[in-house]
C-alpha positions as CSV (number, residue, x, y, z in Angstrom):
1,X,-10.7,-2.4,-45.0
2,X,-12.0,1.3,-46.0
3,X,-11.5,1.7,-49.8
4,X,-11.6,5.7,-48.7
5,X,-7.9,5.9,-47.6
6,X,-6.1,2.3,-48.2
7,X,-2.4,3.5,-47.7
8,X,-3.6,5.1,-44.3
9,X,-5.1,1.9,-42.7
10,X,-2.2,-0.3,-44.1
11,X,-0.1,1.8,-42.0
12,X,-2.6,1.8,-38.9
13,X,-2.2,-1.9,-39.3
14,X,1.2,-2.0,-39.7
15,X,2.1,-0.2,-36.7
16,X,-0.3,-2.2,-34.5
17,X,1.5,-5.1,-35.4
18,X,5.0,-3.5,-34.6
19,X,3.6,-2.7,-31.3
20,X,2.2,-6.3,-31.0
21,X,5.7,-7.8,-31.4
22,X,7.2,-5.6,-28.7
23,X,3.9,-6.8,-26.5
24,X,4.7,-8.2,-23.3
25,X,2.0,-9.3,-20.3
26,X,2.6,-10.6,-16.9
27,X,1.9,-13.7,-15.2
28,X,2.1,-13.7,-11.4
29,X,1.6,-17.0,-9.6
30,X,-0.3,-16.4,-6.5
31,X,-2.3,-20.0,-6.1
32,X,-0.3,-21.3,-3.2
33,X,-1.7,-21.9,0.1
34,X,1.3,-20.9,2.1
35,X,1.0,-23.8,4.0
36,X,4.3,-22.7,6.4
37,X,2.8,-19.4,7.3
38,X,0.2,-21.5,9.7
39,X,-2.3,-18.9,9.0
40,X,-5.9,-18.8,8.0
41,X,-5.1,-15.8,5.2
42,X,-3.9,-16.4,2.3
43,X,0.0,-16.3,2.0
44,X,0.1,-13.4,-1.0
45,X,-2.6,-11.2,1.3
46,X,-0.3,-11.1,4.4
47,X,0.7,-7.0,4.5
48,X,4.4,-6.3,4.0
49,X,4.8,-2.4,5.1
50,X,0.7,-1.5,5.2
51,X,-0.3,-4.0,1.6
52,X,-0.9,-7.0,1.0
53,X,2.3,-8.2,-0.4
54,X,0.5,-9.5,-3.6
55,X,0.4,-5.4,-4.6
56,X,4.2,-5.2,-4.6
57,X,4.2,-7.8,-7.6
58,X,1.3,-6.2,-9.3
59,X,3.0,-2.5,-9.3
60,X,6.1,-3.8,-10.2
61,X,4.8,-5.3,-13.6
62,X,3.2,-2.2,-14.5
63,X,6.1,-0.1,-13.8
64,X,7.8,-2.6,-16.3
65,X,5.6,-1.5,-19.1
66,X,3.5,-5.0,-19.2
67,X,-0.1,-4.3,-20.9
68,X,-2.0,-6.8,-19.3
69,X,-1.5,-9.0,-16.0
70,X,-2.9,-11.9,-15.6
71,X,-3.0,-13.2,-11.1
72,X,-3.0,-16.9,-11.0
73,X,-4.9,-17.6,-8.2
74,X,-6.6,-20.5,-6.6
75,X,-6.5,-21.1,-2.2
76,X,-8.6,-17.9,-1.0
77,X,-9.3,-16.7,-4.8
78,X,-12.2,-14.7,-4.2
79,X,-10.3,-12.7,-0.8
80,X,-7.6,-12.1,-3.5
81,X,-10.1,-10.9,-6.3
82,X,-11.9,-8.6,-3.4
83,X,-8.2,-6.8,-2.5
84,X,-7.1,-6.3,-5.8
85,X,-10.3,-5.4,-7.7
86,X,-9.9,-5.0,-11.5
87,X,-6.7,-3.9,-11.5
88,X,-5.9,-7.5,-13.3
89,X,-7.2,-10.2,-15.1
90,X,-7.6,-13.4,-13.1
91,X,-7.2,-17.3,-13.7
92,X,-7.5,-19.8,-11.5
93,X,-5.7,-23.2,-10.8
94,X,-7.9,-25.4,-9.4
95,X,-5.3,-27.4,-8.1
96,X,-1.7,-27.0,-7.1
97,X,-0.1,-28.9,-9.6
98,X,3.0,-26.9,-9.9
99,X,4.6,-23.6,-11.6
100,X,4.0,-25.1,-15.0
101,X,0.9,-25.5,-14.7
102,X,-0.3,-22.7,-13.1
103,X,1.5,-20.6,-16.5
104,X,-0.9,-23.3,-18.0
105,X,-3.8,-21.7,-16.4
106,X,-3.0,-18.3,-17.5
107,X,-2.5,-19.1,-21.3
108,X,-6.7,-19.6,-21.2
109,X,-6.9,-16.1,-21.1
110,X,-3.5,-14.8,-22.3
111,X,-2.7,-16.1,-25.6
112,X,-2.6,-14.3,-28.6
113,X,-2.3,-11.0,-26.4
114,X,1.2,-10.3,-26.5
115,X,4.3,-11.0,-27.7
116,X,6.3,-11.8,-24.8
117,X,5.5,-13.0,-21.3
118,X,6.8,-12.2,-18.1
119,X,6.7,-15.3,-15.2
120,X,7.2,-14.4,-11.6
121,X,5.6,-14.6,-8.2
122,X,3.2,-13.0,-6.2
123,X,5.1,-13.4,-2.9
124,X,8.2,-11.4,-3.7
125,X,7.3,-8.0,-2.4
126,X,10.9,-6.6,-2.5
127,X,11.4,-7.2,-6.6
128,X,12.7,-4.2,-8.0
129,X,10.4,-2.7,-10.9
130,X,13.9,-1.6,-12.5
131,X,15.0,-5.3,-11.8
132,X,11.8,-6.5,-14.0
133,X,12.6,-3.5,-16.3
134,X,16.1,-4.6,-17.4
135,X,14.7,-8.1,-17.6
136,X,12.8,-7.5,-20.5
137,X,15.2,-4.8,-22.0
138,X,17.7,-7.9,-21.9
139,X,15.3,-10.1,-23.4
140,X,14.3,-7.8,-26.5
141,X,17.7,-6.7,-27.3
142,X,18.9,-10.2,-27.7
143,X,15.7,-11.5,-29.2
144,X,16.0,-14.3,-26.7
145,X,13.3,-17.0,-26.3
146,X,14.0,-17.0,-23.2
147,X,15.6,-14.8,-20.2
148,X,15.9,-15.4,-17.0
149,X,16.9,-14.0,-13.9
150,X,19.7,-14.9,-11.6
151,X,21.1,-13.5,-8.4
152,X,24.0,-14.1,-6.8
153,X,24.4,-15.1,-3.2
154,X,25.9,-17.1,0.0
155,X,23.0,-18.5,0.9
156,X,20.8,-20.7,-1.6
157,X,17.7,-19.5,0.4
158,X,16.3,-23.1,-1.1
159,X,16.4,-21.8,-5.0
160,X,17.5,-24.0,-7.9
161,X,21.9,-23.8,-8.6
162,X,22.3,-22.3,-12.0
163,X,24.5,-24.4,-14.1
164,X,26.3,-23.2,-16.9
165,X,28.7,-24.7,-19.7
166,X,32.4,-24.0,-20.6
167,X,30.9,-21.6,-22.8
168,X,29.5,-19.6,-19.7
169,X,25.9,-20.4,-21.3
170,X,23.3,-21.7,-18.6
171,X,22.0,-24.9,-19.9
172,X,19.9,-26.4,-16.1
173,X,18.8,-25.7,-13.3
174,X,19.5,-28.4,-10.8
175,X,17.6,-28.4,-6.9
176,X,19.4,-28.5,-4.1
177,X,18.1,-32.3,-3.3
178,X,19.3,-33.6,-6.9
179,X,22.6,-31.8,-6.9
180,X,26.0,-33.0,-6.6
181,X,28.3,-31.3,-4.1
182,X,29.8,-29.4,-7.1
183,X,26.7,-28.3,-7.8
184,X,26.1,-27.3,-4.5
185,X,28.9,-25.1,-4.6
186,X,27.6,-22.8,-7.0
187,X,26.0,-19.4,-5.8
188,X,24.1,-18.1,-8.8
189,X,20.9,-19.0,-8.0
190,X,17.0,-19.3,-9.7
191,X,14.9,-17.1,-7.9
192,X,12.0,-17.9,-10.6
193,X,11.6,-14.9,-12.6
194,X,11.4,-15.4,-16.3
195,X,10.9,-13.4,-19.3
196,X,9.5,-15.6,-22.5
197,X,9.1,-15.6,-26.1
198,X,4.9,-16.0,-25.7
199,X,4.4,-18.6,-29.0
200,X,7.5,-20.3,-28.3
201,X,5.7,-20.3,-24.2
202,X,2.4,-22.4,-25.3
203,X,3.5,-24.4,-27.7
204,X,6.6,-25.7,-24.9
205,X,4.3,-25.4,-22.3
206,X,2.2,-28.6,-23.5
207,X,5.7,-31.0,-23.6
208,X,5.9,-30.4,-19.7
209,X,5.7,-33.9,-17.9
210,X,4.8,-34.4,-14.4
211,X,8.0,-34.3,-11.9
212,X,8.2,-37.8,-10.9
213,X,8.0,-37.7,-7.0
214,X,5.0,-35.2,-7.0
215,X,4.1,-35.3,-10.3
216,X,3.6,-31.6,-10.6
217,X,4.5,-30.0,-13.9
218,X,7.5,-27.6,-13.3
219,X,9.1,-24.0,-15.4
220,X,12.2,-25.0,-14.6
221,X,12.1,-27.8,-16.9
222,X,11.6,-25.0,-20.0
223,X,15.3,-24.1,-19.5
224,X,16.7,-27.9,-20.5
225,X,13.9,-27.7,-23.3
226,X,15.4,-24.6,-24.5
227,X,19.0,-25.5,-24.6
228,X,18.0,-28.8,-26.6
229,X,16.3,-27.0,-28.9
230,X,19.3,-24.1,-29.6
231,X,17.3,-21.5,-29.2
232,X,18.7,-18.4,-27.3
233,X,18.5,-18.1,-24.1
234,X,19.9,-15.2,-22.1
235,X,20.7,-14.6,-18.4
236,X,20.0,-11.0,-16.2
237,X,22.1,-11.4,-13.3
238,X,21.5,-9.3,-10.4
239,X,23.5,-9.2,-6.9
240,X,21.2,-7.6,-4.5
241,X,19.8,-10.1,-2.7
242,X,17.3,-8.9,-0.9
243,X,15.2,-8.3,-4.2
244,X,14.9,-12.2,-4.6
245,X,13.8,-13.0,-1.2
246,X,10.1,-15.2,-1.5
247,X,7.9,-14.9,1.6
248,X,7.1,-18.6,2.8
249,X,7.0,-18.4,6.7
250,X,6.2,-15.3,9.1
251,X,10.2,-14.9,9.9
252,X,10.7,-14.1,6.0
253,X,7.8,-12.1,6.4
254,X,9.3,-10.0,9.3
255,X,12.8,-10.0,7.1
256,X,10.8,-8.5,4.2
257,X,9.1,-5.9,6.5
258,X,12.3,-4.6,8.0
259,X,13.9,-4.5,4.4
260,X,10.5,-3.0,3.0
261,X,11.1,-0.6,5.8
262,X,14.5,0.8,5.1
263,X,14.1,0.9,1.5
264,X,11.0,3.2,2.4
265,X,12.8,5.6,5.4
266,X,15.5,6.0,2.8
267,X,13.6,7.3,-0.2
268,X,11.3,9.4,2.1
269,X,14.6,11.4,3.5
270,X,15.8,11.6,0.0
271,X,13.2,13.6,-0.8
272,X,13.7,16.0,1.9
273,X,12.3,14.5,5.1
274,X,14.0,14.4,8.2
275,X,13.8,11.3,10.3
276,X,15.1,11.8,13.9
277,X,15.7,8.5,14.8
278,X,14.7,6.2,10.9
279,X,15.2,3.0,13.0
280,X,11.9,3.8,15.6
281,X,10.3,5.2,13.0
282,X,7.6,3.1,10.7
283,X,6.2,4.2,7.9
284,X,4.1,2.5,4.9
285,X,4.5,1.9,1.6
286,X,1.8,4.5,0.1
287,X,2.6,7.2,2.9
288,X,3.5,10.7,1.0
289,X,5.3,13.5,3.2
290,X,6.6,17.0,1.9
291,X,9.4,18.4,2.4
292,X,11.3,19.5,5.1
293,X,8.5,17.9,7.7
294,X,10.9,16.3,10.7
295,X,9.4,13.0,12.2
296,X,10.2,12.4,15.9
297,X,11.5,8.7,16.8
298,X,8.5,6.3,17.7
299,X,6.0,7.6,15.0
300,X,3.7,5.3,13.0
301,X,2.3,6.4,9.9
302,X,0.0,4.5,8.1
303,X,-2.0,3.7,5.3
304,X,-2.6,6.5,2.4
305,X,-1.7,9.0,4.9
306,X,-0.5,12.5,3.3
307,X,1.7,14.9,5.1
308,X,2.6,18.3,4.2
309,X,6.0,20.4,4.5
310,X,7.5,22.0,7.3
311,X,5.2,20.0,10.1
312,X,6.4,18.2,12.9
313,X,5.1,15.1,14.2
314,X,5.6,12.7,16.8
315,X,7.2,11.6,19.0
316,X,5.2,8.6,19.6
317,X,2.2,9.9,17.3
318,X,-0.1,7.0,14.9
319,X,-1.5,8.6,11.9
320,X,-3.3,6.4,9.7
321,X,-5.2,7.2,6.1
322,X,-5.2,11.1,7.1
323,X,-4.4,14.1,5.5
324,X,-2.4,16.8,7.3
325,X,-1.9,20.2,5.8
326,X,1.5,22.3,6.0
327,X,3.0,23.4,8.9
328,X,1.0,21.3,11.2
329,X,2.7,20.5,14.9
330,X,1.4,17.0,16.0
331,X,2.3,15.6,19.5
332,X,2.0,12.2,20.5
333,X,-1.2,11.8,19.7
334,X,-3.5,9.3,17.4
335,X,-5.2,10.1,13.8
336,X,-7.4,8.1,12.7
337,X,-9.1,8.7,8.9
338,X,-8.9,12.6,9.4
339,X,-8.3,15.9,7.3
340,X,-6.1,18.5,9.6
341,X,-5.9,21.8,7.3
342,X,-2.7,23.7,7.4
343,X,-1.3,24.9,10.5
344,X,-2.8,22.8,13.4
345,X,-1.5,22.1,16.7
346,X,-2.7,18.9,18.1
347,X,-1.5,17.5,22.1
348,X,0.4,15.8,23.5
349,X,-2.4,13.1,24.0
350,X,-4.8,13.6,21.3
351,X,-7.1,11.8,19.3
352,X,-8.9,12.3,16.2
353,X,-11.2,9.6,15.8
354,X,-12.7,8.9,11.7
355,X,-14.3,12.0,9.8
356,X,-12.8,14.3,12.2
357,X,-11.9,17.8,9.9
358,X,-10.0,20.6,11.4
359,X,-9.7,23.6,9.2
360,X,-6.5,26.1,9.4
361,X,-5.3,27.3,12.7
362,X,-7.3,24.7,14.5
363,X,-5.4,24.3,17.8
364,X,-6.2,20.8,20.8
365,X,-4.9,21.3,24.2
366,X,-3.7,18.0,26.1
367,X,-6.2,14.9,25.7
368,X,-8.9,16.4,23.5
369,X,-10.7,14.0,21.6
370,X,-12.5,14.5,18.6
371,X,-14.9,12.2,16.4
372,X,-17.0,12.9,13.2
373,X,-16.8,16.5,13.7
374,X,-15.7,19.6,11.6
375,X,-13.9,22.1,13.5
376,X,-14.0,25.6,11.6
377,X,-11.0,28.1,11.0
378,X,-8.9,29.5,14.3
379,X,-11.1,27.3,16.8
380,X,-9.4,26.5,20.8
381,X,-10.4,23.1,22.0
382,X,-9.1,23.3,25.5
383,X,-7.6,19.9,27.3
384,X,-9.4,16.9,28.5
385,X,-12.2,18.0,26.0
386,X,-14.7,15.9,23.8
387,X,-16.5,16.7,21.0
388,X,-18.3,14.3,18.8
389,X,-20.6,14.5,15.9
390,X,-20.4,18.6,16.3
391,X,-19.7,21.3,13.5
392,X,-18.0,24.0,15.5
393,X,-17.9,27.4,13.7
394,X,-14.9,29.9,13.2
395,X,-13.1,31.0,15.7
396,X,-14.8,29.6,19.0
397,X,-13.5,28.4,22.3
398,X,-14.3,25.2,23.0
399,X,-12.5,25.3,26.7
400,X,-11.2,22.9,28.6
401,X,-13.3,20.0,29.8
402,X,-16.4,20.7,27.6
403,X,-17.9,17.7,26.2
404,X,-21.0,16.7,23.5
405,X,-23.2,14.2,24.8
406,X,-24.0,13.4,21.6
407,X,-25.4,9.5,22.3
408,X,-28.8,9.3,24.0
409,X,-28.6,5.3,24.4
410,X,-30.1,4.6,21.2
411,X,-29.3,7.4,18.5
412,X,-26.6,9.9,18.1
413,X,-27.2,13.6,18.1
414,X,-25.3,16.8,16.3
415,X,-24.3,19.7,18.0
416,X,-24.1,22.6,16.1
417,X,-22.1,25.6,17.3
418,X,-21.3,29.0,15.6
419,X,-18.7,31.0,15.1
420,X,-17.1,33.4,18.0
421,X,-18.7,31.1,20.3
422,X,-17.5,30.8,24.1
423,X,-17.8,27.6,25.7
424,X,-17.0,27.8,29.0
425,X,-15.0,25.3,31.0
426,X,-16.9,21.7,32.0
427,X,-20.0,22.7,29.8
428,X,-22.1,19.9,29.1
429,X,-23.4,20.1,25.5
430,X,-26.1,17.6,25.3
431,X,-27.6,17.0,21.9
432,X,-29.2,17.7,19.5
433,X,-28.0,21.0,20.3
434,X,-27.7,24.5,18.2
435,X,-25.5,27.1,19.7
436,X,-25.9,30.9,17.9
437,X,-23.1,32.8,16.9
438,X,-21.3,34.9,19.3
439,X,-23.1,32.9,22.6
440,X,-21.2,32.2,25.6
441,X,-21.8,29.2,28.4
442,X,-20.9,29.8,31.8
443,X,-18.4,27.1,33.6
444,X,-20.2,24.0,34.6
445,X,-23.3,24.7,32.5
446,X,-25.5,22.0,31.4
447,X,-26.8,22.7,27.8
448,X,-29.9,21.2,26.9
449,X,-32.0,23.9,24.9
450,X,-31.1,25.8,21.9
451,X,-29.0,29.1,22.6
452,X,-30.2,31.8,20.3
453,X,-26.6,33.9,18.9
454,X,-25.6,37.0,21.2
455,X,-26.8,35.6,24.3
456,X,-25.1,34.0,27.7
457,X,-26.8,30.9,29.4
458,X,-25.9,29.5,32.6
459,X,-26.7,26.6,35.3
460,X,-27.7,23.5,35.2
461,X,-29.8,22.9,33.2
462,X,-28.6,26.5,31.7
463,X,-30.6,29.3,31.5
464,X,-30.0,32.2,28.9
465,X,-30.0,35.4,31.4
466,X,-29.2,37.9,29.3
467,X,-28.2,39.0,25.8
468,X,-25.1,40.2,24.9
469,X,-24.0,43.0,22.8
470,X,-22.5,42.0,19.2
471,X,-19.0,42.9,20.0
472,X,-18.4,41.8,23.8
């Protein structure tokens, strides 16, 4: 310690260590196979609403305050590392040798780095971040060694019974297969999602012995060890249901999709969105749309895509990981990794293919179709029109049945057109190609040369015949 200001660093200290004891990190257990899904991806990468489901649990631990998650991982590990990047720290079980052990795994590289720890899985997509938050609020306020949650429900969706004394204390958790029809009875359930007192964690975490039909090493058991012990233990009970749902096989997969899906069409028309028909209409989890934008029934919209306000899209339109400006009018038509500027018109029957950038005003006629290209301010692309790997200036007709021949059987080409240019109808622009500002193709003209600016070309191949004045 500086002997420059003592009392300062004392207090430094001192309020590190206050924040230490209010710590609390995140263990998610996502080492299972997923054996019941019958598929060859790993059960926690399977997308619920356009993520891997995985995500849901990671978000929802930060938006509980946790300073540090650690993923439990082991079948697929490095698929799972690859999705999620550095957004957590990892540990692996080499072995599926049950919950316990898998907490086991994390405390290698958790302990001593917060004061509490919160225990839940990585297949639960629909847990609530509040549900998490209160969790932990219960769990401090009560200065509890252990909290855990319980919902209430009809069906036992294969959870533990939560059994409680005269006192209304729970004291076990008893499985379906070892409980007596009393037992059975009960509907407050363990959906396995724990908030712990970190020393009191390790140090119990070592007494766990091997269940004995599989000989796995089981959380559950910390509950009985707990009670014996007479330290506090506190319950969060919750009664939505749906929040405690764990995806094992692809029909609780689809269940979790259509709930994802609701949960989403209801926040997005809270904020101002109108949804013509929300039942046809599927949107995903990171999709962002302004206000007052109406969505037509039958619209997809994928990805990270980004709509502004007042636009109308659909119906039957797929937009995925695009970004569409305000006041844009979208038919049924497909966008695919594109930037659409404010007030565009697109279709019906259009489709933007990757890298395609359409600045303001841009307006596509029926089946236009545009890839890798950057369409400039107030351009007309007429119907049944192609242009790919083109930068069309401001302003320019691009009419109807033009097309770029932009591939040459090995390479692709650029076109390169100006601004106030007329294209005229079933032009042939074959690249590499650089069309001057203010030129003009006749109908049916195959392009081949450069067209210097100002001047008209016609024929096949075209000719330029004449210049034209500046104005016309």
């Amino acid at each position: 310690m500086s002997s420059e200001n003592p009392k300062s660093e004392i207090t430094t200290l001192a309020q590190a260590n206050a924040r230490d004891q209010d710590s609390i990190a995140a263990v998610i257990l996502a080492a299972g196979q997923g054996t019941r899904m019958k598929s060859k991806l790993a059960k926690v990468l399977h997308p619920v609403a356009g993520k891997p489901m995985v995500e849901y649990s990671v978000n929802a631990a930060a938006f509980a305050g946790v300073t540090n998650t650690v993923l439990v991982i082991g079948h697929q590990g490095e698929q799972v590392r690859a999705a999620l990047g550095e957004r957590v720290t990892y540990a692996e079980q080499p072995e599926p040798r049950g919950t316990g052990d898998a907490v086991k795994c994390a405390a290698r590289v958790l302990r001593g780095r917060a004061a509490h720890v919160l225990v839940f899985y990585g297949d639960m997509p629909l847990l609530q971040p509040d549900t998490l938050r209160a969790l932990v609020e219960k769990h401090r306020a009560t200065d509890a060694i252990l909290t855990m949650l319980t919902v209430v429900a009809d069906d036992p969706m294969g959870f533990g019974r939560i059994v409680r004394d005269a006192k209304g204390k729970a004291v076990r958790i008893v499985e379906a297969v070892e409980a007596t029809a009393q037992e059975l009875a009960l509907k407050e359930l363990n959906p396995g999602v724990y908030c712990l007192n970190a020393d009191w964690l390790w140090r119990n975490l070592e007494q766990l012995r091997p269940s004995p039909k599989k000989g796995e090493y089981y959380l559950t058991d910390l509950l009985e060890m707990a009670v014996k012990q007479g330290v506090v233990v506190e319950t969060e009970t919750i009664y939505d249901v749906s929040q405690a749902i764990g995806i094992n096989t692809r029909v609780h997969l689809a269940k979790a999709e259509q709930l994802m899906r609701e949960r989403i069409r209801e926040r997005i028309m809270l904020e101002g969105v109108t949804l013509l028909d929300p039942a046809s209409t599927f949107i995903d989890a990171d999709v962002v749309i302004g206000q007052d934008t109406v969505i037509l029934p039958n619209t997809h919209l994928q990805g990270r895509t980004r709509i502004g306000s007042d636009c109308r899209i659909g119906p039957n339109a797929i937009l995925r990981d695009s970004a569409i400006g305000d006041g844009c009018t979208i038919g049924p038509s497909m966008i695919e990794s594109s930037t659409l500027e404010d007030h565009v018109q697109l279709g019906p029957f259009c489709h933007l293919r990757p890298n395609s950038y359409l600045s303001r005003h841009v307006r596509l006629g029926n089946y236009a179709e545009v890839k890798n290209s950057r369409l400039g301010e107030g351009v007309h692309m007429g119907h049944f029109s192609y242009a790919g790997d083109a930068d069309i200036g401001a302003h320019t007709n691009y009419s109807a049945g033009v097309i770029t021949c932009n591939y040459d059987g090995m390479h692709k080409h650029r076109t390169v057109i100006g601004e106030n240019v007329f294209i005229g109808s079933d032009s042939m622009l074959v690249a590499p190609l650089t069309i001057g500002d203010r030129a003009r193709t006749g109908a049916g003209s195959v392009v081949t040369t450069d067209i210097p600016a100002d001047s008209l070309a016609v024929g096949v191949p075209a000719r330029v015949i004449r210049k034209l004045r500046s104005n016309q």
